[in-house]
N, C-alpha and C positions, 0 to 999 in steps of 0.2 A: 478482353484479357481473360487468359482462363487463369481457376482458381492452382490451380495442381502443373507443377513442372516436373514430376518424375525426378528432380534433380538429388533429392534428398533420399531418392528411394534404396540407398544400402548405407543410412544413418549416419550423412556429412551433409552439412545444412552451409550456407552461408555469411559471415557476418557484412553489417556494413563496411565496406573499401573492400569485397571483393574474399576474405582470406575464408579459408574452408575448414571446418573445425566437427571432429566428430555430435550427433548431434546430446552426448553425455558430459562436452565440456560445461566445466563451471558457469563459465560466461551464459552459455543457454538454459543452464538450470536457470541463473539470478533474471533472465528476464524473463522466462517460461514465469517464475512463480509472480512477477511483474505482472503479465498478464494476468496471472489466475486473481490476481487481487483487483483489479482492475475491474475485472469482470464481478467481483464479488459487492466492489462499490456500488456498480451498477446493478444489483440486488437491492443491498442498501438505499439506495438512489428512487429506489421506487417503490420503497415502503410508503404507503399514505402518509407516515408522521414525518416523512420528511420533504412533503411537497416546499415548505418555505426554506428547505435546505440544498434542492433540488440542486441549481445552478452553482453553487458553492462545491457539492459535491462531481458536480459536471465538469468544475474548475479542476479539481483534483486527480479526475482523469486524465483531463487532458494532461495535468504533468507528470502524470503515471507512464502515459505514450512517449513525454520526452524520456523522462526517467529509461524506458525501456529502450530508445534510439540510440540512445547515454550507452547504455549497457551489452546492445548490442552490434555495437562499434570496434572494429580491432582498434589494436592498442597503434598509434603512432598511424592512425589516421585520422588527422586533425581536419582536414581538408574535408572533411565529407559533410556536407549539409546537413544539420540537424536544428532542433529550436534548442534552446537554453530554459536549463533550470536559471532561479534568480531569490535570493537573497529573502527577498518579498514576497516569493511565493512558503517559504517556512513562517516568514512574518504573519501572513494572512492566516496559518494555522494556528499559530498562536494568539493572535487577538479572537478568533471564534474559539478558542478556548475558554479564554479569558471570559467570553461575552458568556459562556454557556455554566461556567464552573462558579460564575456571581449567581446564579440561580439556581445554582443546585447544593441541597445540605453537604457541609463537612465530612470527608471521609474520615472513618473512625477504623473499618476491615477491609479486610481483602473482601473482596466481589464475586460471588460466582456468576461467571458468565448461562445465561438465560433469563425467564423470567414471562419472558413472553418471544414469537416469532420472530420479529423483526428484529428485536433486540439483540438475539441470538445470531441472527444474521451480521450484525456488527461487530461482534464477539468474533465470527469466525474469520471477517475481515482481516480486524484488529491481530488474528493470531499469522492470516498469512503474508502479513505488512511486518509483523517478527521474522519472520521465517525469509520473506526477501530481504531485509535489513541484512541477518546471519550470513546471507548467503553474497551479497553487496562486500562485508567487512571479510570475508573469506576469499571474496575474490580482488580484495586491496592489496592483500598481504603478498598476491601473485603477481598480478598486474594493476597498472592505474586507474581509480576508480576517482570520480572526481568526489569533494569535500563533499558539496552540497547534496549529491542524491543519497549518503547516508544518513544527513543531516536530515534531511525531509525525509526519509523514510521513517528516522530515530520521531519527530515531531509528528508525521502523520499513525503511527499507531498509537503514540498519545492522543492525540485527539480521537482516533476510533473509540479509545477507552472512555472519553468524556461524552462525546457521542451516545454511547451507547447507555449511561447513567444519564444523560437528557433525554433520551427516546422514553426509558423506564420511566420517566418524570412525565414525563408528555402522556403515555401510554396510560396514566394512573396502574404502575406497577408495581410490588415491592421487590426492592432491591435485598436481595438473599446473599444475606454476609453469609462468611466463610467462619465457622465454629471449630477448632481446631480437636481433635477427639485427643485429650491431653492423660496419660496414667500416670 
């Protein structure tokens, strides 16, 4: 199969069930930046500190892929194969929350994001899992987006954020509050 159809080549892409949509609709921004976060996990993903996080993070992918099948799906085509988000998958973000925010001190400031590499890496995750979320609840308001991939989008930048304060922990890092220049 080749990579390249020419089909897109005067900037009208396809969704799934067929319908053809310039390639600046909203729809392909929210999963265009789907992928770009995807791919950023998998940055993340292959930070050395997070070899025992690896599969968990792999997990996440994988529902970043549904997320994005989700997303780029015309509307009122229910009939088209796709996997499912579930319930259980925000569940699973939230209890490695849980497990990771029991061992890490009390937040007391805001965070500046860095610290060290990889951390940073997370950080920028964390911003582009905002930025599909924005762009997920901007395209509800137009057409139907289902509950749960904002949910889990809303859930998985939280956990990028708690993430990234365990990596700094792992990493032996200090975490560099935000000092507000107050007159």
């Amino acid at each position: 199969m080749k990579i390249y159809t020419k089909t897109g080549d005067q900037g009208i892409t396809s969704l799934l069930g067929g319908k053809r949509v310039p390639k600046s609709d909203l729809r392909i921004d929210a999963y265009g930046t789907i992928d770009e976060l995807n791919s950023f996990i998998g940055l993340v993903r292959d930070q050395e500190v997070n070899a025992k996080r690896a599969d968990f993070l792999k997990e996440i992918q994988d529902r970043l892929f549904t997320i994005g099948a989700d997303l780029a799906t015309a509307p009122g085509k229910d009939k088209v194969k796709k996997p499912d988000l579930l319930p259980q998958d925000i569940e699973a973000l939230e209890q490695e929350m849980d497990r990771m925010e029991a061992e890490l001190p009390m937040l007391t400031a805001f965070i500046l994001p860095g610290g060290h590499p990889s951390v940073s890496f997370c950080h920028v995750a964390r911003t582009v899992c905002r930025r599909g979320e924005r762009l997920a609840v901007e395209l509800s308001s137009i057409e139907p987006v289902a509950e749960l991939v904002i949910q889990y989008l809303n859930r998985l930048s939280d956990y990028l954020f708690v993430l990234g304060r365990k990596m700094a922990q792992e990493l032996e890092v200090e975490e560099v509050t935000w000092a507000p220049r107050l007159r």
